[in-house]
C-alpha positions in Angstrom: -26.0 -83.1 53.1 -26.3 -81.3 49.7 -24.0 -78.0 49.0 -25.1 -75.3 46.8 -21.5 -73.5 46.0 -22.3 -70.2 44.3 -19.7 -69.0 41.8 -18.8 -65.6 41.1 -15.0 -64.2 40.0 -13.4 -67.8 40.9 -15.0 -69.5 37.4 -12.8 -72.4 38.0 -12.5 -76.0 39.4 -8.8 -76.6 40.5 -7.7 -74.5 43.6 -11.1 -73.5 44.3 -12.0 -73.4 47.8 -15.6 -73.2 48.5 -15.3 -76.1 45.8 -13.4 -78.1 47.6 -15.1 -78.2 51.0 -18.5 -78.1 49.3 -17.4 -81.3 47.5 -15.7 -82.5 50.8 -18.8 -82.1 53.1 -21.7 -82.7 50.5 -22.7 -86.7 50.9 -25.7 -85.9 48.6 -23.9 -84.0 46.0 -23.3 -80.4 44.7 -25.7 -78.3 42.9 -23.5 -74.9 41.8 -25.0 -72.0 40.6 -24.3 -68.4 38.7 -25.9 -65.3 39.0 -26.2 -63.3 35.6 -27.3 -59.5 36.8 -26.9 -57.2 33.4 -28.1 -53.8 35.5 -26.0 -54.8 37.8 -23.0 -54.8 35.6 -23.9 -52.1 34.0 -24.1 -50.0 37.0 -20.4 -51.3 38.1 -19.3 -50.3 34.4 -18.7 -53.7 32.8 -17.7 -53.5 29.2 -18.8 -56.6 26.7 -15.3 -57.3 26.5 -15.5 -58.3 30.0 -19.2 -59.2 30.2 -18.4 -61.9 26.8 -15.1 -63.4 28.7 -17.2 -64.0 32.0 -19.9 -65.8 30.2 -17.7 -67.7 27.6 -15.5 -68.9 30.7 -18.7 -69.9 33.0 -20.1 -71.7 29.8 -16.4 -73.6 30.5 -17.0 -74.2 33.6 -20.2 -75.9 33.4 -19.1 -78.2 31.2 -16.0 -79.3 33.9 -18.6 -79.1 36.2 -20.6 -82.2 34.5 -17.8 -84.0 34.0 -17.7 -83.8 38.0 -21.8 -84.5 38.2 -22.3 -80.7 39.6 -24.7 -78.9 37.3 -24.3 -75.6 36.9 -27.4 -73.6 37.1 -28.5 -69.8 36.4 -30.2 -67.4 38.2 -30.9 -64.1 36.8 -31.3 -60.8 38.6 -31.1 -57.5 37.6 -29.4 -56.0 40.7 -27.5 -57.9 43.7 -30.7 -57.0 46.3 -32.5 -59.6 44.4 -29.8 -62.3 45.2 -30.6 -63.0 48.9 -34.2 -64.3 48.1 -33.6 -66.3 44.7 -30.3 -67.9 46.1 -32.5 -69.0 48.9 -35.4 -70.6 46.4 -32.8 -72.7 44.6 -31.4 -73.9 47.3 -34.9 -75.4 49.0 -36.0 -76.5 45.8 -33.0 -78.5 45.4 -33.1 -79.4 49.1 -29.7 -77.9 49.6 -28.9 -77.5 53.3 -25.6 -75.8 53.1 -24.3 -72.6 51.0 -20.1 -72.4 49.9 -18.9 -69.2 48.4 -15.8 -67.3 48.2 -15.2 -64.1 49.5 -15.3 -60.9 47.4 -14.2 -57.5 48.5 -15.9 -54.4 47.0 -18.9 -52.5 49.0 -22.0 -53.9 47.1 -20.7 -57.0 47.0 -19.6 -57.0 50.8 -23.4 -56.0 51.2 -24.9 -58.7 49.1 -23.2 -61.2 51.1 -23.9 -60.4 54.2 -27.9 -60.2 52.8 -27.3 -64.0 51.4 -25.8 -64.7 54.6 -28.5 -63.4 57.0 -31.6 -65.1 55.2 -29.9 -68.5 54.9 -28.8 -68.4 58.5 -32.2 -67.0 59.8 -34.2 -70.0 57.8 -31.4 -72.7 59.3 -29.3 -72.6 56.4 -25.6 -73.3 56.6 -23.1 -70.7 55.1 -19.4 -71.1 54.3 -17.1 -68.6 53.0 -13.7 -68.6 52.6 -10.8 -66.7 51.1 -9.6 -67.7 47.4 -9.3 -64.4 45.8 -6.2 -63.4 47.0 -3.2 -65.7 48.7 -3.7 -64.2 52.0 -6.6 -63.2 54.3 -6.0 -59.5 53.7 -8.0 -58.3 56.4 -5.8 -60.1 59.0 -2.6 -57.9 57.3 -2.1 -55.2 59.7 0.1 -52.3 61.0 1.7 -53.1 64.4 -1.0 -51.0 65.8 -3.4 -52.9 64.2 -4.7 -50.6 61.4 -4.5 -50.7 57.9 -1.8 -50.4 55.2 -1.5 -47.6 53.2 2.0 -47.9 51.9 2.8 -50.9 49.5 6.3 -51.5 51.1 5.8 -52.2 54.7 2.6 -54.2 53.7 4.8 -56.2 51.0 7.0 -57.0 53.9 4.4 -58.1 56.4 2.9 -60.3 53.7 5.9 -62.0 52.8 6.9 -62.4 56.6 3.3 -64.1 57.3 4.0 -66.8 54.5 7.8 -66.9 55.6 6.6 -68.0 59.2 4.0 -70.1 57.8 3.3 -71.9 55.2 2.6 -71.2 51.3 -1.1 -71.6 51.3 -2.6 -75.1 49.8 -3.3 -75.7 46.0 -6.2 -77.2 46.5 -6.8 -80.4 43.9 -9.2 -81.0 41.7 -12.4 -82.0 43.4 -13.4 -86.1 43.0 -16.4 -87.2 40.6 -19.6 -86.7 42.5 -23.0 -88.7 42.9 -24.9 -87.9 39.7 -27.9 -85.9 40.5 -30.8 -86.0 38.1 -30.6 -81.9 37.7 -30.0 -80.7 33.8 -27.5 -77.9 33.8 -28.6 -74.4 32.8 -28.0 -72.8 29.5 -25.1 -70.2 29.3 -26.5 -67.2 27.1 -23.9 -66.7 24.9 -24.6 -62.6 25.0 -26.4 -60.7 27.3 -28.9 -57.6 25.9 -26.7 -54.2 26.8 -23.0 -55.3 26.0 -23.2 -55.4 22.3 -19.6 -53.8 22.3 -16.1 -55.2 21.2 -15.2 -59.3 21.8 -11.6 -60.6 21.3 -12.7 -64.4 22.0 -9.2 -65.0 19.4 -7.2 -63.0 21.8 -8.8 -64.6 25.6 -9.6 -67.9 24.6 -11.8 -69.1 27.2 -11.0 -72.0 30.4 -8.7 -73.4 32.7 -6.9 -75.1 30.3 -5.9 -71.7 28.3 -5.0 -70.3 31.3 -2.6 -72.6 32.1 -1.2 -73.2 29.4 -0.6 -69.2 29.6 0.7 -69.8 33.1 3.6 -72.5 32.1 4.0 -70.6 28.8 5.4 -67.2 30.9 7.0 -68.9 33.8 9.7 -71.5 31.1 10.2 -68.7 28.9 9.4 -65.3 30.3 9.8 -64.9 33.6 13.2 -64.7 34.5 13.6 -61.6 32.3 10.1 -60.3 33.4 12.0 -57.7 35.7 14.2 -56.3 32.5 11.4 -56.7 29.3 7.8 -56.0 31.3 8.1 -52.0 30.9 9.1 -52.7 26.3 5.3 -53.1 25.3 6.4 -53.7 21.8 8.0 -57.2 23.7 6.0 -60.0 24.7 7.4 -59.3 28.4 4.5 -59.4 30.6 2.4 -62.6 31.6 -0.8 -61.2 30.2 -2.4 -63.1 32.7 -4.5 -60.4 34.4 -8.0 -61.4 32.4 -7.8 -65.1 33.8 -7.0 -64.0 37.5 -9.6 -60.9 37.5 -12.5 -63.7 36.4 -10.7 -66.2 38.8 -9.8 -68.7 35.9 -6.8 -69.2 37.4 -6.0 -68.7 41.3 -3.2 -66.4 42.4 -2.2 -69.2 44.7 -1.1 -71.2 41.0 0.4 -68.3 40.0 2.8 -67.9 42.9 3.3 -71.7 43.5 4.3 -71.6 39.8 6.5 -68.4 40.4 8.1 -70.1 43.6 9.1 -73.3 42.1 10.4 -71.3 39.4 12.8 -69.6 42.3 14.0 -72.7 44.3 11.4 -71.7 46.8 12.6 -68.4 47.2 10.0 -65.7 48.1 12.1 -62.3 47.9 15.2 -63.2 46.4 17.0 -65.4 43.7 16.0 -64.4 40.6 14.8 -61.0 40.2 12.3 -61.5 37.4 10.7 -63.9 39.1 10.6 -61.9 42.7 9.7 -58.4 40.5 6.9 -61.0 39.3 5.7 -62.0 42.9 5.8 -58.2 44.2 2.9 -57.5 41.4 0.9 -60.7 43.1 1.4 -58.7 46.1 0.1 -55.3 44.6 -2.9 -57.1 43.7 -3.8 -58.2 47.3 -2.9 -54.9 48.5 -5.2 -53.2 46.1 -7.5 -55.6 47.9 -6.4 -55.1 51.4 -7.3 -51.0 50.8 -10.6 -52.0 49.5 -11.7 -53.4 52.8 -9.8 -51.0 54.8 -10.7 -47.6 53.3 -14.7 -48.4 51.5 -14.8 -44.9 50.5 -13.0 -45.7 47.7 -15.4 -48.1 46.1 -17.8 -45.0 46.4 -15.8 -42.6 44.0 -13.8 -41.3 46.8 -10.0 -40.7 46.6 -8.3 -42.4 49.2 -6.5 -38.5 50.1 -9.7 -36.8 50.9 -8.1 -33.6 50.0 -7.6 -34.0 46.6 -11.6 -34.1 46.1 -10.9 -30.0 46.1 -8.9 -30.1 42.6 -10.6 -28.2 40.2 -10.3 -30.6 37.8 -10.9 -29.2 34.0 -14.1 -30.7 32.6 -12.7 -31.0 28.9 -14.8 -32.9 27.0 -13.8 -32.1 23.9 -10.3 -33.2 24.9 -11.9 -36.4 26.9 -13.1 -37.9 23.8 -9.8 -37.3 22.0 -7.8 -39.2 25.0 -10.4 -42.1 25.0 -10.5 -42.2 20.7 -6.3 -42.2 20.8 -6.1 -38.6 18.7 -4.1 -36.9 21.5 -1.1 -35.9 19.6 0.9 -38.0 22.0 1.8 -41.3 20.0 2.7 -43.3 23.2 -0.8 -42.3 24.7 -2.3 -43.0 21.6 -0.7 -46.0 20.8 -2.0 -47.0 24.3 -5.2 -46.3 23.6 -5.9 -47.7 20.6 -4.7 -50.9 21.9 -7.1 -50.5 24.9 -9.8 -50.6 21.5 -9.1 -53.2 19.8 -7.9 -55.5 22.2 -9.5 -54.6 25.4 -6.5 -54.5 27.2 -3.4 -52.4 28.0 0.3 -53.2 28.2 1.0 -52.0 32.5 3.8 -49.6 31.7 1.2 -47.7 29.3 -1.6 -47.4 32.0 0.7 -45.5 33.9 1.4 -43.5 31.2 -2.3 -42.9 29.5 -3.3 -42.1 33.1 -1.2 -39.7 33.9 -1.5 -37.8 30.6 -5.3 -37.6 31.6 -4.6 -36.6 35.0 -2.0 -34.0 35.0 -1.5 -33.3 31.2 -5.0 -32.6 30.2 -5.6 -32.2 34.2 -8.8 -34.4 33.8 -10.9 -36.3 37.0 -9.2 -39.5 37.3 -12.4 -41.1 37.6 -13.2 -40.3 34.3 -10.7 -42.5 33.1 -10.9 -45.1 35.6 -14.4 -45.8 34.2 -13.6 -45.7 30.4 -11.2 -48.6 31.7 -13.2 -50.6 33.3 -15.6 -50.2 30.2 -13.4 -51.2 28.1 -11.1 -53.9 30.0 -11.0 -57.5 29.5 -9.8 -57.9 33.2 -11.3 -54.6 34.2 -10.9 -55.5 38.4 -11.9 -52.6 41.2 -9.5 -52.7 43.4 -6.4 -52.9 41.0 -8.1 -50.2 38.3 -8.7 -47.9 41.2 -5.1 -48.1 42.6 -3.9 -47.5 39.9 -5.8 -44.7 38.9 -5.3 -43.2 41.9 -1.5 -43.6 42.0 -0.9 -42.2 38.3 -4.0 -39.2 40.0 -1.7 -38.2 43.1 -5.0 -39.0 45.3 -4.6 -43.0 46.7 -2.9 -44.7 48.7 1.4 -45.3 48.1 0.2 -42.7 45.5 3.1 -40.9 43.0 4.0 -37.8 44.1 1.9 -34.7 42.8 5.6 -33.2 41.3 6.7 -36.2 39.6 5.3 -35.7 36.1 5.8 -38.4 33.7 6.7 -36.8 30.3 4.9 -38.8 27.7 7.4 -38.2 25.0 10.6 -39.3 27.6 8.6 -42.3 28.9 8.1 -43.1 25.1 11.7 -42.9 24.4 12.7 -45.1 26.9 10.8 -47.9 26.7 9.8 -47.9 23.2 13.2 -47.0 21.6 12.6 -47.7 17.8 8.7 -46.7 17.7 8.0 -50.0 17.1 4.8 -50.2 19.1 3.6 -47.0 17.9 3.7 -48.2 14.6 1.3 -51.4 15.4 -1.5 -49.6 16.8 -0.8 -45.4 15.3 -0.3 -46.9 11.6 -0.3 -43.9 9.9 3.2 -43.1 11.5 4.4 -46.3 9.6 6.9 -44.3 7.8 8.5 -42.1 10.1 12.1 -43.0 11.5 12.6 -43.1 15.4 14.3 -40.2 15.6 11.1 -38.6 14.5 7.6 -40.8 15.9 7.6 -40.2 19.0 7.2 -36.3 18.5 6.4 -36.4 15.1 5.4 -32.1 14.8 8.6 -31.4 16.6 11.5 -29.0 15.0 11.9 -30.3 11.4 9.7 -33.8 11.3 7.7 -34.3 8.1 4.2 -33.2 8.2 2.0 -36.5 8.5 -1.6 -36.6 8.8 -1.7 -36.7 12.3 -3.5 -34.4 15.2 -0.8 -31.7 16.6 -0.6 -32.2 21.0 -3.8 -31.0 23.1 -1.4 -29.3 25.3 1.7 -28.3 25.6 3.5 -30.4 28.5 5.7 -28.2 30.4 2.7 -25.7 30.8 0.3 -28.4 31.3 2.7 -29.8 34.2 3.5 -26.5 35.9 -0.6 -26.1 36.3 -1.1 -29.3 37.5 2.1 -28.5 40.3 0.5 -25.5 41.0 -3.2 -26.6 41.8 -1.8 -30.0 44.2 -0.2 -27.1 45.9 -2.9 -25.1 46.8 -4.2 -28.5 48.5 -3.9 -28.3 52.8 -1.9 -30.9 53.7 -0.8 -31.8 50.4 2.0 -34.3 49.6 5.7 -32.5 50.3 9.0 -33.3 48.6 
């Protein structure tokens, strides 16, 4: 038998499922194969950031793939209805009799699997698929009456007792050499025409090996401290890990194996970096479990169908400022220039930027959730939209509507001394901390800087007052 294992976000060899059983079953070899679909990114809002770490880190992959004697072959589509029927070409051509793939989780992509699988199955093709993307099988998390969770905390627990009563899921090794086929392996294209945008290739270095690195790096020296330094983004507290696991560079099953023997095998307690660590793991497959759960909201739906009746203020004059980092608000600018020139944002900041869109400015969240995943190196669905939605008052677990952050107290607090604002909102270099984070407040020195869109304690109590209006809105 030859396999065909198609690759999508898992662009890795270790701990990689449908890899392994393809190369376990496959007695006549492995041909693997990549689909490159610009419209089709486009219409999902990939940003080049993201669109130049994918292809960098499948052009890694193919060259671990031939030292395994899998080549790596392209197919390009311009949307995922064309898949089905050029998935099912390569494999006759290469007389592939069985299809391996890992499972994905958004709507489109739910309904171009199900396509793939129909043809191959209807012209006596084989089809595997398997879950890699997460730890768990989230569909198979449920409530006690068998529904879905829509509360992090009792799903955290259920997750955590289904590993407790188990087993940690396998690391799955490296697959052995296989037969050497006479197939060439494609060429990557090293861009793609339509994401001509920003690339960071110094700051997300491409492959496994990077990401592992990263990986051993942040569990010997950061970890244990995670819980007390990840909200300081002037500190290097966070794992920064999230562009490797949203391609699938690295598995979240290595990343809690890591965290566990970290933690003397402990999953909720010991050290509570570590455990603070494994609960954002667990957001992640959450995030995942509401995808599948509630597919309105891979449709531009909030999950609390009542919030769709906000009148939500269609600023765009005060858009643009928020998404150029001229706000007036040197934490949410700060923020968002980083977002610019790095194509990604410190965690603790996202909450911050997006509430300041939300209930500040009083802006659509989805506005924001798609400059982010324009923008984002590891711009994922399911975690982008939850957390949208949480900073928005309309998802699941969501903050409540009357708990505000203020920018300038959340700026404060975790970014005492202005030292971050001074990396990324330069030309308040000079002003002491006293002073940065509100620099046109009382008596600060003038500075060539924009004075606030909006005045926060107005801008809250309007925001307060509309989520009230809501029926059946969220109560104290």
């Amino acid at each position: 038998m030859r396999a065909l294992m198609w690759f999508r976000s898992d662009l890795r060899i270790r701990d990689n499922t449908a890899l392994h059983r393809a190369c376990k079953t496959a007695d006549e070899g492995v041909i693997a194969v990549f689909s490159v679909c610009p419209e089709q990114w486009a219409d999902h809002d990939w940003g080049s950031m993201k669109v130049d770490f994918v292809l960098r880190n499948v052009r890694a992959l193919s060259e671990s793939l031939s030292r395994l004697n899998i080549p790596l072959l392209l197919i390009r589509a311009r949307y995922f209805a064309e898949l089905p029927a050029k998935l099912l070409r390569l494999a006759r051509r290469h007389r592939c009799t069985a299809l391996h793939f890992n499972q994905e989780y958004e709507v489109n992509e739910l309904r171009r699997d199900r396509e793939v699988v129909a043809l191959f199955e209807k012209r006596g093709l084989q089809v595997q698929t398997y879950t890699d993307q997460t730890i768990q099988d989230v569909s198979k998390i449920r409530t006690g009456s068998g529904g879905w969770y829509a509360v992090f905390t009792p799903f955290r627990r259920k997750w955590c007792q289904s590993i407790q009563q188990g087993t940690v899921p396998d690391v799955w090794p490296t697959p052995k050499r296989m037969a050497r086929l006479s197939v060439s392996p494609g060429r990557v294209p090293a861009r793609v025409s339509g994401f001509a945008g920003l690339r960071r290739p110094d700051l997300w270095p491409e492959g496994e090996r990077v990401a592992h690195q990263r990986l051993r790096a942040f569990v010997s020296r950061r970890i244990r401290r995670y819980d007390e330094s990840r909200d300081v983004p002037a500190l290097n507290g966070t794992s920064a890990l999230s562009p490797y696991l949203a391609a699938g560079v690295l598995s979240p099953r290595q990343c809690l194996s890591a965290a566990l023997e970290a933690n003397n095998d402990l999953l909720d307690s010991g050290e509570p970096g570590v455990t603070t660590w494994i609960s954002e793991l667990i957001w992640r497959e959450f995030y995942r479990h509401v995808l599948l759960g509630f597919p309105r909201i891979c449709r531009n739906r909030p999950f609390r169908v009542e919030t769709d009746r906000l009148p939500w203020r269609c600023d765009e004059q005060h858009f643009r400022a928020w998404c150029q980092g001229l706000t007036g608000v040197p934490i949410v600018d700060a923020g968002m220039r980083q977002l610019a020139q790095t194509g990604w944002m410190h965690n603790r900041l996202r909450m911050i930027v997006a509430m300041y869109l939300t209930k500040d400015l009083f802006i659509d969240w989805r506005w924001g959730e798609r400059f982010f995943m324009q923008h984002l190196v590891d711009g994922d669905v399911a975690s982008n939209n939850g957390g949208w939605q949480w900073s928005a008052s309309t998802g699941t677990d969501a903050a409540p509507y009357f708990r505000i952050f203020n920018p300038v107290s959340q700026s404060r607090r975790y970014d005492r001394d202005g030292d971050f604002i001074r990396r990324f909102v330069p030309e308040l270099g000079e002003l002491p901390a006293r002073t940065i984070h509100e620099p046109h407040a009382g008596t600060a020195p003038a500075v060539d800087y924009p004075r606030p869109l909006v005045d926060h304690r107005t801008a809250r109590g309007r925001a307060i007052r509309e989520f009230q209006r809501l029926p059946g809105r969220q109560s104290g």
